[in-house]
mmCIF entry with sequence, helices, sheets and N, C-alpha, C, O atoms, coordinates in Angstrom:
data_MODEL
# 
_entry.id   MODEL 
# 
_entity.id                         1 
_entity.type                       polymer 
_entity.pdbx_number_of_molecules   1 
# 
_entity_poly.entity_id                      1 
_entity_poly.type                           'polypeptide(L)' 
_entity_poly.nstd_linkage                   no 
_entity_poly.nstd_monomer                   no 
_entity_poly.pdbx_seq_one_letter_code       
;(UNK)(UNK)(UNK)(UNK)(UNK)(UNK)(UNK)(UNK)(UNK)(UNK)(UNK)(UNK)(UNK)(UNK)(UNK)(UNK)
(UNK)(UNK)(UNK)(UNK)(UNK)(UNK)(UNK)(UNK)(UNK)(UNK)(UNK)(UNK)(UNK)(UNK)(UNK)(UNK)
(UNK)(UNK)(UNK)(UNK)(UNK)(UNK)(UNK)(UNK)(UNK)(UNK)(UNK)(UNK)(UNK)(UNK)(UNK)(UNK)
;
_entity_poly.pdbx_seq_one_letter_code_can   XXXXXXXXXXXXXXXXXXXXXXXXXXXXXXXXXXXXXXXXXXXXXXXX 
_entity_poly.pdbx_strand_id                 A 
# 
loop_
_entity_poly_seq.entity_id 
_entity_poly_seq.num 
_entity_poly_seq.mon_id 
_entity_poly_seq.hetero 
1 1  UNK n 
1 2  UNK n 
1 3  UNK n 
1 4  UNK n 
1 5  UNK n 
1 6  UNK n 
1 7  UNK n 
1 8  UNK n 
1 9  UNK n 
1 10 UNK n 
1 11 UNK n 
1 12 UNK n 
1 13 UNK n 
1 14 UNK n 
1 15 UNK n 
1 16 UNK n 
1 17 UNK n 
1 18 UNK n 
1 19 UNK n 
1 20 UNK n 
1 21 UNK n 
1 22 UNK n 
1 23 UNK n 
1 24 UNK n 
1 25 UNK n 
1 26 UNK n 
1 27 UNK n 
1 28 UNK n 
1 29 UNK n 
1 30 UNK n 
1 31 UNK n 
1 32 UNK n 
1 33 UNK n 
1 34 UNK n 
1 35 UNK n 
1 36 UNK n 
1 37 UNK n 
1 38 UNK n 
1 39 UNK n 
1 40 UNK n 
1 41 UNK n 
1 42 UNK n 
1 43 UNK n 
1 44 UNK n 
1 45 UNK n 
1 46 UNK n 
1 47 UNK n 
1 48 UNK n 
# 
_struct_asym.id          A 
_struct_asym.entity_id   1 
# 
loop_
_struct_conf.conf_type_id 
_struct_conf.id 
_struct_conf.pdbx_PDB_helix_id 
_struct_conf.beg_label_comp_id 
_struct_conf.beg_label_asym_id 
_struct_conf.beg_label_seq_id 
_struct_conf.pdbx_beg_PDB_ins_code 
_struct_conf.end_label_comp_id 
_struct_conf.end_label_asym_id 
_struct_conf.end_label_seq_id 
_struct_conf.pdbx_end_PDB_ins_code 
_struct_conf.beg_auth_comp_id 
_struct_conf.beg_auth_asym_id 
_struct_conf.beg_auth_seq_id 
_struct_conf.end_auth_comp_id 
_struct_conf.end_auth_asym_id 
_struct_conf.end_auth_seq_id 
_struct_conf.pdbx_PDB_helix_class 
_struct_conf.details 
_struct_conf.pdbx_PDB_helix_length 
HELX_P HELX_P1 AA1 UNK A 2  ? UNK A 9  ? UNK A 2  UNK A 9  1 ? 8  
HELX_P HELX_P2 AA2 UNK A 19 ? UNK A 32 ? UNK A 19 UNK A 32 1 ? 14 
# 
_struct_conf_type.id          HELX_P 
_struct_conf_type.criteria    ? 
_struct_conf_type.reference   ? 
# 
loop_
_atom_site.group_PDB 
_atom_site.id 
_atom_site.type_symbol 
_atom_site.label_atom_id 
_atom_site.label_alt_id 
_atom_site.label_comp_id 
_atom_site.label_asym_id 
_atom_site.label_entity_id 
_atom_site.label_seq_id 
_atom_site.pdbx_PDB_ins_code 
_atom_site.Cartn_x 
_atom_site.Cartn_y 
_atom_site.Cartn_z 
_atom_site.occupancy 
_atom_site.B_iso_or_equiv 
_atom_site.pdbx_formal_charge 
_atom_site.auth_seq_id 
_atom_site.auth_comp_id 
_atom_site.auth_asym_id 
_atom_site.auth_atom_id 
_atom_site.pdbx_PDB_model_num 
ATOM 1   N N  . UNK A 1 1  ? -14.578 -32.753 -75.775  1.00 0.00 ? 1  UNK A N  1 
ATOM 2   C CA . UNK A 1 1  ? -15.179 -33.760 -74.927  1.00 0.00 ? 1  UNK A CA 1 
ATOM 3   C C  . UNK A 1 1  ? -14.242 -34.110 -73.769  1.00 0.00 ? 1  UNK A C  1 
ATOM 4   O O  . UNK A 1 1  ? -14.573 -34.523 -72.657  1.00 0.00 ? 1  UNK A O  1 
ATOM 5   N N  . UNK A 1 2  ? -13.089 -33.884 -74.205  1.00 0.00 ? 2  UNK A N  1 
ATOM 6   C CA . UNK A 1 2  ? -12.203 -34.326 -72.779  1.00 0.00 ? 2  UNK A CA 1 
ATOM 7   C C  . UNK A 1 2  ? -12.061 -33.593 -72.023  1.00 0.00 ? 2  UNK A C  1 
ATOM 8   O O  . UNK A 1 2  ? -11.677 -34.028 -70.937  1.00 0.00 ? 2  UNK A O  1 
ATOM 9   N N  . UNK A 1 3  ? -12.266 -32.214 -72.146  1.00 0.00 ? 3  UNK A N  1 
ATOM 10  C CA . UNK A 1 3  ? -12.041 -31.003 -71.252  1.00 0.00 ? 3  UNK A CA 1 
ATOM 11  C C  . UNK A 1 3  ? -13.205 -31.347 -70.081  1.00 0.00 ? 3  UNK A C  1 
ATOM 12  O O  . UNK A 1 3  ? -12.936 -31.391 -68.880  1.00 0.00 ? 3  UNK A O  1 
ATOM 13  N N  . UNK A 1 4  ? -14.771 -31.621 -70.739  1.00 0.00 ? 4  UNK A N  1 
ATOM 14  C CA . UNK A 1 4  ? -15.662 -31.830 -69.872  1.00 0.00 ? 4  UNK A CA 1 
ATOM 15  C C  . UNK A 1 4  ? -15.431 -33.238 -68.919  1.00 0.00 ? 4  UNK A C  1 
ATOM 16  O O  . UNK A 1 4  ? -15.549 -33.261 -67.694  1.00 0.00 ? 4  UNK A O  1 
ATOM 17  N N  . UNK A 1 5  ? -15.134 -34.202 -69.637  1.00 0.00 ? 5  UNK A N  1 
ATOM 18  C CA . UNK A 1 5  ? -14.354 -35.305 -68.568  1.00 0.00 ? 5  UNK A CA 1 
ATOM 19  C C  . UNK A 1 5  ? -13.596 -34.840 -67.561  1.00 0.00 ? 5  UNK A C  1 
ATOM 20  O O  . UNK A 1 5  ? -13.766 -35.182 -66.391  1.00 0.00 ? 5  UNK A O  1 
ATOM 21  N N  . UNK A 1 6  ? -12.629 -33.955 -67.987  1.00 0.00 ? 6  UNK A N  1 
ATOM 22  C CA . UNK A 1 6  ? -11.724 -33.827 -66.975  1.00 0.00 ? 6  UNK A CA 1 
ATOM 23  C C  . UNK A 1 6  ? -12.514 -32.699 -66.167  1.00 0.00 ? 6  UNK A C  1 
ATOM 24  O O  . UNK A 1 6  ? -12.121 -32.704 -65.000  1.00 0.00 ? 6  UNK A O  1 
ATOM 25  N N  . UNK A 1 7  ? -13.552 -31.678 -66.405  1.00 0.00 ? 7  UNK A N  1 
ATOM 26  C CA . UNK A 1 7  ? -13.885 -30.812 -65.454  1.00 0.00 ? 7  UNK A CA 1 
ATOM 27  C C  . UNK A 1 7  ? -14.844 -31.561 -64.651  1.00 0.00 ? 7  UNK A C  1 
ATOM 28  O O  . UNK A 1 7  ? -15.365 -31.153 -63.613  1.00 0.00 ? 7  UNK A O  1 
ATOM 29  N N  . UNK A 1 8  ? -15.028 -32.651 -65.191  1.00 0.00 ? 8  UNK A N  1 
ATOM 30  C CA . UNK A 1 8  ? -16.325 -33.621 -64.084  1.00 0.00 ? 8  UNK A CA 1 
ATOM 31  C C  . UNK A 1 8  ? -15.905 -34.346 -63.200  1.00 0.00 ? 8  UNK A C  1 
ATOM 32  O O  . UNK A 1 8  ? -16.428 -34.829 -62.197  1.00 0.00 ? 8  UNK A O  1 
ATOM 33  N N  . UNK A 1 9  ? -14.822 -34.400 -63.675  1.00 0.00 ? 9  UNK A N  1 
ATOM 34  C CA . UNK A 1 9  ? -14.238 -35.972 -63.006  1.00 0.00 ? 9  UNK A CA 1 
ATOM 35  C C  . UNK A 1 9  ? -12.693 -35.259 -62.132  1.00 0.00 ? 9  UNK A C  1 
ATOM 36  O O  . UNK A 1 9  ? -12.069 -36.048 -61.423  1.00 0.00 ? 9  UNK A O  1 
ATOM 37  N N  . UNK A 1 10 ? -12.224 -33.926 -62.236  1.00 0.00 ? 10 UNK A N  1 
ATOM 38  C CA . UNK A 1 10 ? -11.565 -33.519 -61.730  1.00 0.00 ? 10 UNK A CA 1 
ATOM 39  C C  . UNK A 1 10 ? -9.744  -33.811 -62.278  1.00 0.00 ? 10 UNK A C  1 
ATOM 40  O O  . UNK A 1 10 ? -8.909  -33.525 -61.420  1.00 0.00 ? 10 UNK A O  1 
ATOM 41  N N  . UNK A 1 11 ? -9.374  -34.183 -63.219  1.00 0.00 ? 11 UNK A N  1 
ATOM 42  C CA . UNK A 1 11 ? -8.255  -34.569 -63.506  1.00 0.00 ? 11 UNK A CA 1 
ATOM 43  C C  . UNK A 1 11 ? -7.770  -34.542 -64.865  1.00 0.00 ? 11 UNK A C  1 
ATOM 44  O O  . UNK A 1 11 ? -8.551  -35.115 -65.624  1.00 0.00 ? 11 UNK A O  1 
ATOM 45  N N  . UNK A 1 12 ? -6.463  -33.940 -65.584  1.00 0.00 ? 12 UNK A N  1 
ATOM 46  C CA . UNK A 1 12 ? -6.057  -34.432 -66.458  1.00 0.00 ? 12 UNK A CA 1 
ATOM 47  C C  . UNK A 1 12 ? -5.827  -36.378 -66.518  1.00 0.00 ? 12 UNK A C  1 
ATOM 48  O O  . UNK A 1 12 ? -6.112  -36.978 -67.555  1.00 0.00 ? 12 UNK A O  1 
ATOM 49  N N  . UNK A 1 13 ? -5.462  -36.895 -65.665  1.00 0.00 ? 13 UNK A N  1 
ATOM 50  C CA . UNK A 1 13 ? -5.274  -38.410 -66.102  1.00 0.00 ? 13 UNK A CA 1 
ATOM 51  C C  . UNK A 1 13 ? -6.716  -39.181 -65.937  1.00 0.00 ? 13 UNK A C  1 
ATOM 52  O O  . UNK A 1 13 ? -6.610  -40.277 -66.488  1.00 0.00 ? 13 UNK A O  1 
ATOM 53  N N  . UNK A 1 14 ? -7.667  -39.051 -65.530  1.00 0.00 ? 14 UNK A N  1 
ATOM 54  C CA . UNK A 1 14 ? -8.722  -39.217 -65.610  1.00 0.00 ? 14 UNK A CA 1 
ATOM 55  C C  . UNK A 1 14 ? -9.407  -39.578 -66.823  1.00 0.00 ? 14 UNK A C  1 
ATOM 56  O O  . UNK A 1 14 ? -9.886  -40.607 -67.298  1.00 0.00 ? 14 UNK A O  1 
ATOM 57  N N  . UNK A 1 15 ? -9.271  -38.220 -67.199  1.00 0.00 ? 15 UNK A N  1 
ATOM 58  C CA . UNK A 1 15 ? -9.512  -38.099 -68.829  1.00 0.00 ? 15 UNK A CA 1 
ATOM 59  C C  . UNK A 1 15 ? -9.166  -38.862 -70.030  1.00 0.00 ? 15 UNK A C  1 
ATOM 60  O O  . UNK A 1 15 ? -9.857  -38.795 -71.046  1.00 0.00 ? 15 UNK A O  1 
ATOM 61  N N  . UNK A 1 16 ? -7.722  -39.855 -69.907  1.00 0.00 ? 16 UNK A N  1 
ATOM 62  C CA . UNK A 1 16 ? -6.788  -40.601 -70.545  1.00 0.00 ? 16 UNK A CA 1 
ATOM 63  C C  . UNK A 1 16 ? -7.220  -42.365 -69.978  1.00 0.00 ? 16 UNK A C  1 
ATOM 64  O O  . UNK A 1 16 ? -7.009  -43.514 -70.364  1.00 0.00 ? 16 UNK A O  1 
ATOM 65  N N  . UNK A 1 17 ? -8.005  -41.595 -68.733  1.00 0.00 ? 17 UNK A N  1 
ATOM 66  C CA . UNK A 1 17 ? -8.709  -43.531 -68.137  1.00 0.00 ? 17 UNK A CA 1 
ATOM 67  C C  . UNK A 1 17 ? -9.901  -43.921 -68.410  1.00 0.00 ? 17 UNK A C  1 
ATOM 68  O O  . UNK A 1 17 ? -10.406 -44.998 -68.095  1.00 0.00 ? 17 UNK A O  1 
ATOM 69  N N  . UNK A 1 18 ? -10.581 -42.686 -69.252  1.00 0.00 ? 18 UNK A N  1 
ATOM 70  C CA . UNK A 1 18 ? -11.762 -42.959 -69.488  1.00 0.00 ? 18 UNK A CA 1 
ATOM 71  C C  . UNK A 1 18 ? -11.590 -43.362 -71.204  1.00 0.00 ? 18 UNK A C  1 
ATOM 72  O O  . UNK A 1 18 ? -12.291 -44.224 -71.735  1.00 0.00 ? 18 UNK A O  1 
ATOM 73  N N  . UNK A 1 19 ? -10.638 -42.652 -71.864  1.00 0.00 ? 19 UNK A N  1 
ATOM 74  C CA . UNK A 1 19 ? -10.540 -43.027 -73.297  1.00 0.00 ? 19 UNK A CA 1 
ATOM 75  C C  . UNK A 1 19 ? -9.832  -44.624 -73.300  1.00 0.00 ? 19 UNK A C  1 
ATOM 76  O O  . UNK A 1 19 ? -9.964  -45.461 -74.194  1.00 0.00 ? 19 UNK A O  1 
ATOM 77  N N  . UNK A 1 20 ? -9.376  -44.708 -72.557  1.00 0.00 ? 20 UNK A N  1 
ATOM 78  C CA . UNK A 1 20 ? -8.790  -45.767 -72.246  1.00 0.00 ? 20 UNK A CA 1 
ATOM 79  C C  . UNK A 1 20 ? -9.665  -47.150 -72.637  1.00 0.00 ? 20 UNK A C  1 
ATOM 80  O O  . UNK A 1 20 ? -9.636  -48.056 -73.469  1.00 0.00 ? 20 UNK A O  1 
ATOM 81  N N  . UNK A 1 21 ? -10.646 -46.608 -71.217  1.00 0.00 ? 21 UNK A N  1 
ATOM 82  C CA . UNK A 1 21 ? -11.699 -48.045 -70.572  1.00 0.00 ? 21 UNK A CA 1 
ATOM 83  C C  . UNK A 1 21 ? -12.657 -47.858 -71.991  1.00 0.00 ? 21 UNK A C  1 
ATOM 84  O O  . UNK A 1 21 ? -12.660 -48.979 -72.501  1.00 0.00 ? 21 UNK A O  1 
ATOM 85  N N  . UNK A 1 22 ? -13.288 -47.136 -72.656  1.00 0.00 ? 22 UNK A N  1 
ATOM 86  C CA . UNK A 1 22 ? -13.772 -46.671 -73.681  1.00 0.00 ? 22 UNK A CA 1 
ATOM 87  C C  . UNK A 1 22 ? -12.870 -47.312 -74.901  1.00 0.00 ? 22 UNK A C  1 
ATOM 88  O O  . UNK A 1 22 ? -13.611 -47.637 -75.829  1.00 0.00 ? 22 UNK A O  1 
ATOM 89  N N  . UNK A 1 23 ? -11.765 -47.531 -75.109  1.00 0.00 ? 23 UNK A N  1 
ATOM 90  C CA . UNK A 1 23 ? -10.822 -48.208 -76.579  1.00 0.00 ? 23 UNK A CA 1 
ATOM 91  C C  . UNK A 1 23 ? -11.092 -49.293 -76.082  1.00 0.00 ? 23 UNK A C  1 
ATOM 92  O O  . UNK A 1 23 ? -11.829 -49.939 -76.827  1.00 0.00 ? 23 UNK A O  1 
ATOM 93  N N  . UNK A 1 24 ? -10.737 -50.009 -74.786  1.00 0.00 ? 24 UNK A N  1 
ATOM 94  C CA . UNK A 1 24 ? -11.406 -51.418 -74.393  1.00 0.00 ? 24 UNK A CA 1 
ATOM 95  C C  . UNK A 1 24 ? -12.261 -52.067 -74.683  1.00 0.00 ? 24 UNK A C  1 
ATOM 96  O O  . UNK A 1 24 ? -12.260 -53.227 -75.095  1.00 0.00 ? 24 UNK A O  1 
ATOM 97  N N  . UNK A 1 25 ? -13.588 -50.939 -74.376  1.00 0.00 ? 25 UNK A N  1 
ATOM 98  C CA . UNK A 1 25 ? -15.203 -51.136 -74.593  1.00 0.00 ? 25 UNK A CA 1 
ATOM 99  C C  . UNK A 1 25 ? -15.253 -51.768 -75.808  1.00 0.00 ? 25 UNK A C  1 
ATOM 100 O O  . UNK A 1 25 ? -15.629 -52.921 -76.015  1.00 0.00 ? 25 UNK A O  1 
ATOM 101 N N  . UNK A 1 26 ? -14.704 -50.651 -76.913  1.00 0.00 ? 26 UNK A N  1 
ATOM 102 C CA . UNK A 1 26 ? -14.689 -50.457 -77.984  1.00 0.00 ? 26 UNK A CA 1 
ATOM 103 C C  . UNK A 1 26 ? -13.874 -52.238 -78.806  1.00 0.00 ? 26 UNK A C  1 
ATOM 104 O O  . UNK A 1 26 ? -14.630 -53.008 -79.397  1.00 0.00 ? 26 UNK A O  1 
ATOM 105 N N  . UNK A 1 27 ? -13.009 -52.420 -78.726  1.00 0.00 ? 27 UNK A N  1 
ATOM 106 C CA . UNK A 1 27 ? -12.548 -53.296 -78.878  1.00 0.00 ? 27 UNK A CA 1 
ATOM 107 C C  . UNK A 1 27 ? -12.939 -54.903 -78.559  1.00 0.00 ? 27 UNK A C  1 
ATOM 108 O O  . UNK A 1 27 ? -12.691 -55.844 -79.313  1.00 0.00 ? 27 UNK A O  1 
ATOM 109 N N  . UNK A 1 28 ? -13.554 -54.974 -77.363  1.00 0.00 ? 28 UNK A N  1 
ATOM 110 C CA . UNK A 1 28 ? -14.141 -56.179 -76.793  1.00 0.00 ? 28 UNK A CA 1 
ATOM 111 C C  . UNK A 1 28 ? -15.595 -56.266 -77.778  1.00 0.00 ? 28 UNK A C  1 
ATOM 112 O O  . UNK A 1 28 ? -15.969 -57.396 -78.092  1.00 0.00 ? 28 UNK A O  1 
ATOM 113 N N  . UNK A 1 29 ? -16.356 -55.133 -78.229  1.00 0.00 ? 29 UNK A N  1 
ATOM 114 C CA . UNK A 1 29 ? -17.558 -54.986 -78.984  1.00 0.00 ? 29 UNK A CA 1 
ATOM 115 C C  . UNK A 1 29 ? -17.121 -55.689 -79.850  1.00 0.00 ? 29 UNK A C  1 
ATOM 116 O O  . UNK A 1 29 ? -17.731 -56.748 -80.000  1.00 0.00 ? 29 UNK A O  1 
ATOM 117 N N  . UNK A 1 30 ? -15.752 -55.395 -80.898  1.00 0.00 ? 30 UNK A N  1 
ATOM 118 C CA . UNK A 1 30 ? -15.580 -55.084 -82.135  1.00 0.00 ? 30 UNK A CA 1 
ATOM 119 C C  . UNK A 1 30 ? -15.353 -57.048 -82.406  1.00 0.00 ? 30 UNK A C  1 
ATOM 120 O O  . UNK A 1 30 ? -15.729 -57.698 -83.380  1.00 0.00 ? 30 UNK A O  1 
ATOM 121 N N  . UNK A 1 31 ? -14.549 -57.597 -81.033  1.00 0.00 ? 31 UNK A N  1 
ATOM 122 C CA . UNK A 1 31 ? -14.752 -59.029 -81.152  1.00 0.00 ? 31 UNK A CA 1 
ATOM 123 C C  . UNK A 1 31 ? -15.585 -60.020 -81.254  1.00 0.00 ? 31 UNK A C  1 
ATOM 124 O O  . UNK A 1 31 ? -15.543 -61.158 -81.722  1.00 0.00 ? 31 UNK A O  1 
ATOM 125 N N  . UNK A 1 32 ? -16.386 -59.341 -80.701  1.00 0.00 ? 32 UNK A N  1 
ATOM 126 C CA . UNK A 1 32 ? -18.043 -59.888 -80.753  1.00 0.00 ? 32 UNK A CA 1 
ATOM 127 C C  . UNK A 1 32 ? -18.900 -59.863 -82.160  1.00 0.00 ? 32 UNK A C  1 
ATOM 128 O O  . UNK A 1 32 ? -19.379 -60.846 -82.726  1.00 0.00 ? 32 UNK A O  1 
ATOM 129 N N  . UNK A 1 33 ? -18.954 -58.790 -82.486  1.00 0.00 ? 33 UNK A N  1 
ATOM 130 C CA . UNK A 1 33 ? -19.479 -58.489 -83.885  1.00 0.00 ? 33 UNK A CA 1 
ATOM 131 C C  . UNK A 1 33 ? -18.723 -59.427 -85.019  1.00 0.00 ? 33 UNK A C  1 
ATOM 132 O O  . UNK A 1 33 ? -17.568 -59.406 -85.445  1.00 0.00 ? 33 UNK A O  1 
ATOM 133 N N  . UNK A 1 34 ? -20.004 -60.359 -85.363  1.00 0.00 ? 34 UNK A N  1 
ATOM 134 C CA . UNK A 1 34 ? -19.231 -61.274 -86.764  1.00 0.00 ? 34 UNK A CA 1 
ATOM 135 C C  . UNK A 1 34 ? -19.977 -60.260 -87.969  1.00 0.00 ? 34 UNK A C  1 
ATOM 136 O O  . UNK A 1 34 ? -20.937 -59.490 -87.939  1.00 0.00 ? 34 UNK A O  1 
ATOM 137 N N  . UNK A 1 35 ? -19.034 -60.677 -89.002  1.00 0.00 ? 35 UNK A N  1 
ATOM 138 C CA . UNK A 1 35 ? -19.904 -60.516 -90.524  1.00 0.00 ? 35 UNK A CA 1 
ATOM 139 C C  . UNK A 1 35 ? -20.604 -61.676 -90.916  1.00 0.00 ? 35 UNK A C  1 
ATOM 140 O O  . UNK A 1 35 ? -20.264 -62.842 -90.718  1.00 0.00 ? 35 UNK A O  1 
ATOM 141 N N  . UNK A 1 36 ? -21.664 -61.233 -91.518  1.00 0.00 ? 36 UNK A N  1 
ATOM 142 C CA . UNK A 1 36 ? -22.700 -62.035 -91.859  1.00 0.00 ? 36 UNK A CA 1 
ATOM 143 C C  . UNK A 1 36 ? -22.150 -63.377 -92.669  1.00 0.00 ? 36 UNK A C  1 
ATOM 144 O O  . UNK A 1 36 ? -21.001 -63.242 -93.092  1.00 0.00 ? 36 UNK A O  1 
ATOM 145 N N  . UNK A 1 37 ? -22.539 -64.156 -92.843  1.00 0.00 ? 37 UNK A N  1 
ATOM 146 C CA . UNK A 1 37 ? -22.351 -65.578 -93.596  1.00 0.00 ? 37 UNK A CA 1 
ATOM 147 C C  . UNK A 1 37 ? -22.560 -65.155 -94.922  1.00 0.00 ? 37 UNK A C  1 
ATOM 148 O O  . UNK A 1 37 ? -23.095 -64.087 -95.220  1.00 0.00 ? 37 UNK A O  1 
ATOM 149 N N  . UNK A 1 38 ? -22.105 -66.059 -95.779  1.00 0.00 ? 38 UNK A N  1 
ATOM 150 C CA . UNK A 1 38 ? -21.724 -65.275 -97.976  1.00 0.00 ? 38 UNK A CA 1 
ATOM 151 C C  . UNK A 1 38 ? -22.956 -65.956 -97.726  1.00 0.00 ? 38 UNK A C  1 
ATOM 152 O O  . UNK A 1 38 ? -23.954 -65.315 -98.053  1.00 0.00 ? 38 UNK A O  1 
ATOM 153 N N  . UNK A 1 39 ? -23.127 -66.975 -97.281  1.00 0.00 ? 39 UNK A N  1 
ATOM 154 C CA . UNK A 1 39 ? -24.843 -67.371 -97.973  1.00 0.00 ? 39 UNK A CA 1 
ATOM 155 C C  . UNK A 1 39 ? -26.323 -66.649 -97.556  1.00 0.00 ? 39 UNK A C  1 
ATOM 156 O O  . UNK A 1 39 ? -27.393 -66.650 -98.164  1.00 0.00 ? 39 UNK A O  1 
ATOM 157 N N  . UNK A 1 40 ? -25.975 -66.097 -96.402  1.00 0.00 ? 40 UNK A N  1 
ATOM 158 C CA . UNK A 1 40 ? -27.234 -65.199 -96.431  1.00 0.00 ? 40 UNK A CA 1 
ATOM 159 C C  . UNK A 1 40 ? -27.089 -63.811 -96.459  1.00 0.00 ? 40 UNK A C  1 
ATOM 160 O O  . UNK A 1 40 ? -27.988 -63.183 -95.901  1.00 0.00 ? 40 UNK A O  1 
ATOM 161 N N  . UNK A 1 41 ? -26.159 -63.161 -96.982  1.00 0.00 ? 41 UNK A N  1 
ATOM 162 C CA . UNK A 1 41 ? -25.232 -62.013 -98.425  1.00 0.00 ? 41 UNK A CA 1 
ATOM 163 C C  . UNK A 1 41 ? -25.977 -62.126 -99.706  1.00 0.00 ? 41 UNK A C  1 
ATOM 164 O O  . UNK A 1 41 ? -26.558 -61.288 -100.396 1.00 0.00 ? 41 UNK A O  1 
ATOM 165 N N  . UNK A 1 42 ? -25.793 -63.410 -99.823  1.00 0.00 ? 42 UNK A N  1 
ATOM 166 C CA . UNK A 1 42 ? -26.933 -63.551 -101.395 1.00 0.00 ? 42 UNK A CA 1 
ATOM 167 C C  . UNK A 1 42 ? -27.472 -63.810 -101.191 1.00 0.00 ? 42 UNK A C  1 
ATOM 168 O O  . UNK A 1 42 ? -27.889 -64.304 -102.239 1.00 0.00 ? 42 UNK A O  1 
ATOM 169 N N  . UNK A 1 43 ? -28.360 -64.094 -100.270 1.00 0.00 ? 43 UNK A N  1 
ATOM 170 C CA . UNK A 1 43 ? -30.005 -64.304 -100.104 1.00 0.00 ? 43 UNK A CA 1 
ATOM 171 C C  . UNK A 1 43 ? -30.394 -62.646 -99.675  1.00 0.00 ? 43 UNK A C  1 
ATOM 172 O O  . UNK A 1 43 ? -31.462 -62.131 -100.005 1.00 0.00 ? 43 UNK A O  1 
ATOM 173 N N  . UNK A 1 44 ? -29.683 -62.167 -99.148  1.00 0.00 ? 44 UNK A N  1 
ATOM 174 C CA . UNK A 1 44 ? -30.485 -60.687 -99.350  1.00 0.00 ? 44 UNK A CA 1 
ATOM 175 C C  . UNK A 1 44 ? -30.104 -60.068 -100.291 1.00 0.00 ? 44 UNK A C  1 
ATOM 176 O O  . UNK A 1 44 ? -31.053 -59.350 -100.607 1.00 0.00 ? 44 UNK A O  1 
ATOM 177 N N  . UNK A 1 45 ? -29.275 -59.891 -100.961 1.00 0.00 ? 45 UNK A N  1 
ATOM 178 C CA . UNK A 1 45 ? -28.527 -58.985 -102.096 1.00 0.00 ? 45 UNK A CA 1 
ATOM 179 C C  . UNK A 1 45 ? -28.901 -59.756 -103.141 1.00 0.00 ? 45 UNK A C  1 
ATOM 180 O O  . UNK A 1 45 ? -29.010 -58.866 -103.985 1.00 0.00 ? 45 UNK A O  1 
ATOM 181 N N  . UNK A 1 46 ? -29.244 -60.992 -103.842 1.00 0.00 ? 46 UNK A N  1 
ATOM 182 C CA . UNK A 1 46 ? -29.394 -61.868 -104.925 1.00 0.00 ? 46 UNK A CA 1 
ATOM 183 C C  . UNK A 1 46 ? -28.123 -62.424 -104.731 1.00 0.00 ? 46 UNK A C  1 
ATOM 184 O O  . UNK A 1 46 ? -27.377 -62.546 -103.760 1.00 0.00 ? 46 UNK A O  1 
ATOM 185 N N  . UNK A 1 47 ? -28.052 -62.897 -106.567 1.00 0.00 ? 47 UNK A N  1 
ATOM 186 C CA . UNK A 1 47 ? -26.922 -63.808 -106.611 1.00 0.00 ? 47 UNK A CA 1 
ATOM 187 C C  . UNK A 1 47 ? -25.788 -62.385 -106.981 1.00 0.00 ? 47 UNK A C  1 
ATOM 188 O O  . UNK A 1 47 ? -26.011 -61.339 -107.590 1.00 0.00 ? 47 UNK A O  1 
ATOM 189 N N  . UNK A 1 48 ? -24.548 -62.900 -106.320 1.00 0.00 ? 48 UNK A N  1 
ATOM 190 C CA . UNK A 1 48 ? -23.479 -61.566 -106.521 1.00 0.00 ? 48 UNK A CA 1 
ATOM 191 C C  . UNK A 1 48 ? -22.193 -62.740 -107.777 1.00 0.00 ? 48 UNK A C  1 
ATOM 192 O O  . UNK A 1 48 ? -21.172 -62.243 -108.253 1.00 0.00 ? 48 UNK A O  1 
# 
């Protein structure tokens, strides 16, 4: 996948700015995303 980055985009460092902005992406998502509340855990699963 990075070979095609870099043949699109013209650059080895390119390639390292897109995984980059992409671990960012990735990370800012990962803050956002809560786990569900224990009480509605056992309201879908029963009592645990």
């Amino acid at each position: 996948c990075g070979s095609i980055i870099a043949s699109l985009f013209g650059g080895f460092y390119v390639t390292f700015y897109v995984i980059f902005a992409l671990l960012i992406l990735s990370l800012a998502l990962s803050t956002t995303i809560r786990q569900p509340e224990q009480k509605m855990l056992r309201e879908a699963h029963g009592s645990l």
